[in-house]
N, C-alpha and C positions, 0 to 999 in steps of 0.2 A: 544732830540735825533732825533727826526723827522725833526725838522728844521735846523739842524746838517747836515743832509742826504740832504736835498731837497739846501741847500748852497751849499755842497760839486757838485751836479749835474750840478747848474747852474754856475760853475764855469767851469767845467768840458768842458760842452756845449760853454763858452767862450771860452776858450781857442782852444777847438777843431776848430773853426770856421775859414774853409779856409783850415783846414790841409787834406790830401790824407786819408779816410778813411783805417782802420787797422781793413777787414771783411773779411769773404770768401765768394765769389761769384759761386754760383750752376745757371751757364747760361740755363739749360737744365731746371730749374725754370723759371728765371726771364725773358726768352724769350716767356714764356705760353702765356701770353697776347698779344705779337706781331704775334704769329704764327697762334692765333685763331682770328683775328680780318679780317676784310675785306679794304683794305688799296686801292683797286681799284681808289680811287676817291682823292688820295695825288699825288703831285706833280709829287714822284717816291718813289717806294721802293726799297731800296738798293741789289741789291742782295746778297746769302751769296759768291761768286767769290768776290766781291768787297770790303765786309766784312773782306776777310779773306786776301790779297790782302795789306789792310790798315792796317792791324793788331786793328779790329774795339773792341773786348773785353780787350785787353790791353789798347787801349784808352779810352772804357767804365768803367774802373776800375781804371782809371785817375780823369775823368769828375766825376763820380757819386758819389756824397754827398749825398745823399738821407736819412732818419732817417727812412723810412717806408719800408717794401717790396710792397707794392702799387704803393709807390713813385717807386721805383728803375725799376718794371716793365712796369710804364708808360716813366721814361727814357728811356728804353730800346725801345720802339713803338715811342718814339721821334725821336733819332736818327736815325732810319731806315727809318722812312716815311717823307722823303722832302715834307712839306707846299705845298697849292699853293701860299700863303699869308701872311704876315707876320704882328701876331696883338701885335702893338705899346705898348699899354697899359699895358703890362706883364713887360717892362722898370719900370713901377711907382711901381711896387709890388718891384719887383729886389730892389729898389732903397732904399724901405723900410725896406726893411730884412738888408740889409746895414747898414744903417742909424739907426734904432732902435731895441736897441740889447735885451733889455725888451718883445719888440713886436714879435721877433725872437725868443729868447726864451721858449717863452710860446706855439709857434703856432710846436716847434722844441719837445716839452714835449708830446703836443696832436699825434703829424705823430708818435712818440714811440711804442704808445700804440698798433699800426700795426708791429711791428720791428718781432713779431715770424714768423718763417718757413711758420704755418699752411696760414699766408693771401697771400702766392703765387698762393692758389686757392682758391681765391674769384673770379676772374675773369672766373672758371669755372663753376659760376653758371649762367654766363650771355652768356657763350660764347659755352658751349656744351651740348649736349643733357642730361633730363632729366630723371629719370626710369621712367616708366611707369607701373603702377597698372596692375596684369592681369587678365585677364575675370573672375577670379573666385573668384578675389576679393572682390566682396559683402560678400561671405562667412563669413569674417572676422567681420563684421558686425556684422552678424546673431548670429556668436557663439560670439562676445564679450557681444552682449543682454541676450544670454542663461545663460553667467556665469551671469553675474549682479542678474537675474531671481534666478539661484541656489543657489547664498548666500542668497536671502533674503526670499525663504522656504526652508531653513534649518531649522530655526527653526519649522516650521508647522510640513517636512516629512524630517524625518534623512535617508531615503532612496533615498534623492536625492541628498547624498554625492556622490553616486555611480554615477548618471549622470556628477555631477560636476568634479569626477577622472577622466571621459570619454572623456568631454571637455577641460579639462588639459590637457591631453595627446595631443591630438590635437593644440589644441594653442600653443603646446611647439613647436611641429614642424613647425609650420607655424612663430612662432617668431624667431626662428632659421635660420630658412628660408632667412629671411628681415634683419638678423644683415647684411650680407653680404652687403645690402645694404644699412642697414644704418652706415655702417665702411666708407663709402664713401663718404660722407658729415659729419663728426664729425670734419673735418677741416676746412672746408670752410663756413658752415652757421654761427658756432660761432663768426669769423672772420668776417661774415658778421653786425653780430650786432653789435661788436665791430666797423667795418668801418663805420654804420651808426649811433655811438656815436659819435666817433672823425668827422665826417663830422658835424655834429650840431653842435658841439661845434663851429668847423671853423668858419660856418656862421653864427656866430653871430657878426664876425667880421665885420663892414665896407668893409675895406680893402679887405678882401676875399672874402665876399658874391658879391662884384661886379663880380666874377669870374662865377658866375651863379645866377643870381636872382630870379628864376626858381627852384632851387634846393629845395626850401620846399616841393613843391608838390612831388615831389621825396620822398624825405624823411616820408612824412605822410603817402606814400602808402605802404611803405614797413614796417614803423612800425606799421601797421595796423597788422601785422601777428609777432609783435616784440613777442610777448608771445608764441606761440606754439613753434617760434624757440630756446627761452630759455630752451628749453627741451633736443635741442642738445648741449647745454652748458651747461647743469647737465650733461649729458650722457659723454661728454668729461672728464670732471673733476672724475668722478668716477677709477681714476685709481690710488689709491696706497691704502697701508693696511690699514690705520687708518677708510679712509672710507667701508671699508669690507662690514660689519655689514647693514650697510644701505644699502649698495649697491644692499646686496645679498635679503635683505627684496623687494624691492624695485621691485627687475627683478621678482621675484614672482608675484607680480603684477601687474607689466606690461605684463606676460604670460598671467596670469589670465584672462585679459580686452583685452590681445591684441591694448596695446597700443603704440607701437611703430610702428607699418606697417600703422596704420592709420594716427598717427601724423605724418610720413615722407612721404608718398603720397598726404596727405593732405597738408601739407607746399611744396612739391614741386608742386604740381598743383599752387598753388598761387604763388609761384616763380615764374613759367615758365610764367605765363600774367606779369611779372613786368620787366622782361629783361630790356629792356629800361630806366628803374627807377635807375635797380642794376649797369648800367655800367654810368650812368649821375653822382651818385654818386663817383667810384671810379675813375673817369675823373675827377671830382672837386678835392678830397683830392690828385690826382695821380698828377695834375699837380702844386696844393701847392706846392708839394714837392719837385716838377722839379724847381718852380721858386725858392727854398728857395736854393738847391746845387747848379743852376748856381749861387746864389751871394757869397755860399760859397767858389765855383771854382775863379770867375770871383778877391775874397780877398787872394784866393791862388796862385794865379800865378802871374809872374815877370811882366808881362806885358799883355792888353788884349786891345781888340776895339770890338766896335759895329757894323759891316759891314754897309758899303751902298750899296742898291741891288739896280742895276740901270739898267736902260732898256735900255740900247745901247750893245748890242751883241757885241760877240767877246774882250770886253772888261774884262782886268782881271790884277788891279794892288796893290801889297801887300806892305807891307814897315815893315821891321825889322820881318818879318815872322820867327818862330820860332816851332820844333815840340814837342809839351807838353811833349814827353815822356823820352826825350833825358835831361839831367840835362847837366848844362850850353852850352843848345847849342847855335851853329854859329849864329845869325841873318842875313838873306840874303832881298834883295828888287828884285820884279820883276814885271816887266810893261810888260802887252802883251794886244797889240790894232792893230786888225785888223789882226791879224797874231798867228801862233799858235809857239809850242815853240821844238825846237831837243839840245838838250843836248848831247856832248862828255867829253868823260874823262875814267880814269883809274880805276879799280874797286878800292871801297874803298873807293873814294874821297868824295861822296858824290853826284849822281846822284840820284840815287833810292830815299833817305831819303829827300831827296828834293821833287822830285813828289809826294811821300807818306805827305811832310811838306802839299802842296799847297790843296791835295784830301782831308786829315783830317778837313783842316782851312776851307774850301767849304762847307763841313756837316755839322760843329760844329757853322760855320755862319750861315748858313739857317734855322738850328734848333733849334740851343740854342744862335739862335744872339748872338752868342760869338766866336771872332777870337785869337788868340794866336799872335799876331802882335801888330802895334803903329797903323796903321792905313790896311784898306783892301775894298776893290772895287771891287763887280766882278756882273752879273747877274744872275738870278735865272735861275739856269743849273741843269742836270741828270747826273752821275757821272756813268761812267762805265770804269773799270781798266784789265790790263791785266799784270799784276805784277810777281803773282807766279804759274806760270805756272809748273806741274808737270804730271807726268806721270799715268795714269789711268787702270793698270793691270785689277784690275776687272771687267774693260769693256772692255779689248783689246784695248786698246787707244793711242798712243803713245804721245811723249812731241807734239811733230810739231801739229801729228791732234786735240792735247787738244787746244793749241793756236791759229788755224784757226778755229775752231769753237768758241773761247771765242772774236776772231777779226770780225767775221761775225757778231755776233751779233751787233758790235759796228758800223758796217758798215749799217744794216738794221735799228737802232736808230737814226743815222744820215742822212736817210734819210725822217726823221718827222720833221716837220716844230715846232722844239722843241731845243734849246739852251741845248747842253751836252756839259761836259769833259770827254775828254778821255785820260786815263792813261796810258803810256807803257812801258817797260823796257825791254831793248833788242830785238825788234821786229823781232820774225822767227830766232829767234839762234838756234833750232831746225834744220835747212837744211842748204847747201849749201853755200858758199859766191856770188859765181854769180847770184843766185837764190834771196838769203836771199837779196840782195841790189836792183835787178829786182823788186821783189814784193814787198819789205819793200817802196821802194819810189811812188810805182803806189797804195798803199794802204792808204798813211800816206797823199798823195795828195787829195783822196777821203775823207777821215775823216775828211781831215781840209775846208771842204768847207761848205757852208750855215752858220749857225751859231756858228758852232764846233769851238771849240779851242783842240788842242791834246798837250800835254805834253809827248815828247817825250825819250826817252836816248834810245843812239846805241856807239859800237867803230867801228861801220865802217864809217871812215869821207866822204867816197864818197856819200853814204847818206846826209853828210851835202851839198856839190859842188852843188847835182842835187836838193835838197829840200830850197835851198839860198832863188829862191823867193818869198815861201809860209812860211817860216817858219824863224823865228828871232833864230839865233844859240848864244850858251852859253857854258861854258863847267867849270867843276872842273876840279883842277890838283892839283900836287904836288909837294914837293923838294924832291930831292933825294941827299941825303951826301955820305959821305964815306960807312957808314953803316946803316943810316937809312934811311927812311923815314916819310917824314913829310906832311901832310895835314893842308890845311889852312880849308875847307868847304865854301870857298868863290864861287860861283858863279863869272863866270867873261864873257865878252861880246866876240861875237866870236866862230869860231872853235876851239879844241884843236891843236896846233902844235907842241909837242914834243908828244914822245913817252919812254916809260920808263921799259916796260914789262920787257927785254931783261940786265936791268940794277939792277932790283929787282932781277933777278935771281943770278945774279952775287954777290947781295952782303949778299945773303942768301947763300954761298958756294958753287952755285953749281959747277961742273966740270968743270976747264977753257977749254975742249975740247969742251964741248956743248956752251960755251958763244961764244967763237970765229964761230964754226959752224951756232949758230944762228945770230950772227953778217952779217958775207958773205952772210947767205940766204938774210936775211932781205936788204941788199944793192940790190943784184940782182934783187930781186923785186921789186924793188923801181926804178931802170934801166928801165925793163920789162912796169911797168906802164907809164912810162915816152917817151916812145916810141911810 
């Protein structure tokens, strides 16, 4: 039966290998670790505008293969915090999770044994603050010595049950006191031991222990205190009927001795000196797991590359680029050296999901040295997008002032002797046309200068005439039939020169008075500018 079961898994785990995980993802979790961690010293951290922008958790729930909730929260501080560096060696692991489905398997059974809810806070025992014992906590001491004292002259003087009733009383309230606190760690310490099971197992690996060589000493200090904290792992487990009985024996006795307020302040005093131990470890087993879902991803998708990060600025060249989340999408190529990129076309065609294609391949490159492409080239750059811009009621904000302050920022980044992209869609659609092409082209001219590359889309082409020679023009379009419409998602060289607005109206019914009305205006104007 057992070996019936453990077939059926590692079949399971074959098969599964490469496919879209089928979980549900609690972000307001799996982001704990990115949110409490101090990220000052990476490349960049993403911000959540940029995040949200890219549509970053529908792509994280693309990418992430992960078998652990460790694993899945150290993906989740992967992808946000751009490297300064990029270490080669993480390819030879990749290669082998790959390559040896035996070796993969086994190390995919160990990351399991993290898979419950409760280890999305492990990382809050390294990452926030401890309780802290209060002044009058020796107390507890005192009276756990008196009880010890009162049971053992009971037998002498039966009159010192009545002390002992007195010190019960008291110890009940003072342990009642400390459940509150220790309800707070029944998920996390347990998980902790568990995490510093599956991490030894890890490194026993070769393979893996080269990923910290270091990580014993880790492991020996924390299980230095493995035993007092199996106390919170009885304490967890005491929840359903069968164990009643003991349970309830059990809490009697630990009123008694007052032994829970001192074994939780006493394990956390020793926690709190090992920080640095608890997160070395969950850094080892957290990035196993990153490397084991990129080879899962990299055996699930149609097509993938290994960037080359190269240190000639402004340089940014993709081939057969593709956006993970779109199923059989367009592949598009695009070369940008020395110039940054303005994009026209008609909505719908395919502008936006293109700069979204290039921003995602960016991250997913620097991070998880994996592109969604045949081949990709670009420099190690900071990504800042101004995509979706909306309206901010609760602060009195309106669309325009959300967008010049989300454009300022991009403006004062690119003035750091630091290689960014910059994302934009529809720049200043918020105001005016005379306005909107004024400041869109005196703005798009500053961004693309030093190191910048900007990735632009607008439909106003006067934009493209005055931006000709900083920026290399491109544009989607479409065919329009009798009655529909059709998109190719090509990418093609150039401005746009047709126009079609006035042509989709028409053959969605609307009113031939309004067609012909917008026709005449639309000539007029076109007079008007040509004058």
């Amino acid at each position: 039966m057992i070996l019936n079961q453990k077939g059926k898994i590692r079949e399971e785990l074959l098969k599964s290998f490469g496919e879209i995980k089928n979980d549900s993802f609690h972000f307001d979790l799996i982001e704990r670790y990115f949110r409490g961690k101090d990220n000052s010293n990476t490349f960049q951290t993403l911000s959540d505008k940029t995040c949200n922008d890219l549509d970053f958790e529908e792509s994280f729930m693309f990418v992430d293969r992960t078998h652990s909730k460790v694993g899945q929260q150290f993906l989740y501080q992967t992808l946000r915090a751009i490297p300064n560096s990029r270490d080669n060696s993480d390819e030879t692991l990749i290669d082998q999770f790959l390559n040896d489905p035996e070796f993969r398997i086994s190390v995919q059974l160990k990351l399991a044994e993290l898979k419950s809810n409760d280890a999305y806070y492990v990382s809050t025992l390294f990452q926030d603050e401890h309780k802290k014992a209060p002044k009058w906590f020796f107390i507890t001491r005192i009276l756990s010595v008196l009880s010890l004292a009162s049971v053992l002259l009971i037998p002498v003087s039966q009159q010192v049950i009545f002390l002992l009733f007195g010190i019960f009383i008291l110890n009940m309230v003072i342990h009642f006191w400390n459940k509150r606190n220790l309800y707070q760690y029944l998920e996390s310490i347990p998980q902790l031991l568990r995490l510093v099971k599956v991490a030894t197992e890890l490194h026993k690996y070769d393979w893996l222990a080269a990923q910290n060589r270091e990580l014993d000493n880790s492991l020996r200090r924390i299980s230095s205190i493995k035993n007092r904290m199996a106390f919170f792992r009885l304490e967890a487990k005491m929840d359903n009927d069968l164990a009643a009985l003991v349970s309830g024996i059990l809490e009697l006795f630990k009123i008694l001795f007052l032994i829970e307020p001192m074994f939780l302040f006493g394990v956390l005093k020793k926690l709190d000196a090992m920080r640095q131990e608890m997160e070395d470890v969950f850094c080892f087993v957290g990035k196993i797991d990153v490397l084991l879902s990129v080879a899962s991803l990299r055996k699930g998708v149609p097509n993938y590359c290994v960037p080359t990060i190269s240190a000639q600025a402004k340089k940014l060249q993709g081939k057969q680029i593709y956006h993970p989340l779109l199923p059989d999408c367009v592949e598009n190529d695009i070369d940008i050296d020395q110039k940054s990129v303005l994009l026209t076309g008609s909505n719908m065609s395919g502008k936006t999901t293109f700069i979204r294609t290039v921003g995602i391949n960016v991250i997913t490159g620097l991070t998880l040295n994996t592109c969604f492409a045949s081949d990709f080239e670009m420099p190690r750059m900071r990504v800042f997008s101004a995509i979706r811009i909306s309206d901010d009621l609760l602060n009195d904000k309106s669309y325009y002032f959300e967008e010049v302050l989300t454009i300022k920022t991009m403006l004062d980044a690119g003035k750091e002797n630091t290689p960014n992209l910059f994302l934009l869609d529809e720049i200043f659609k918020g105001t005016n046309t005379i306005e909107r092409i004024s400041a869109g082209k005196a703005v798009l001219s500053s961004l693309a200068g030093g190191e910048n590359i900007v990735l632009v889309s607008t439909h106003d082409i006067e934009l493209a005439d005055l931006l000709r020679d900083e920026y290399a023009l491109f544009h989607f379009s479409e065919n329009v039939n009798h009655k529909t419409v059709d998109f190719d998602y090509r990418i093609k060289n150039g401005k746009l020169k047709t126009r079609n607005a006035i042509r989709i109206l028409e053959i969605n019914d609307y009113p031939e008075q309004i067609i012909k009305e917008a026709n005449v205006l639309s000539k007029t104007l076109d007079n008007k500018k040509q004058i």
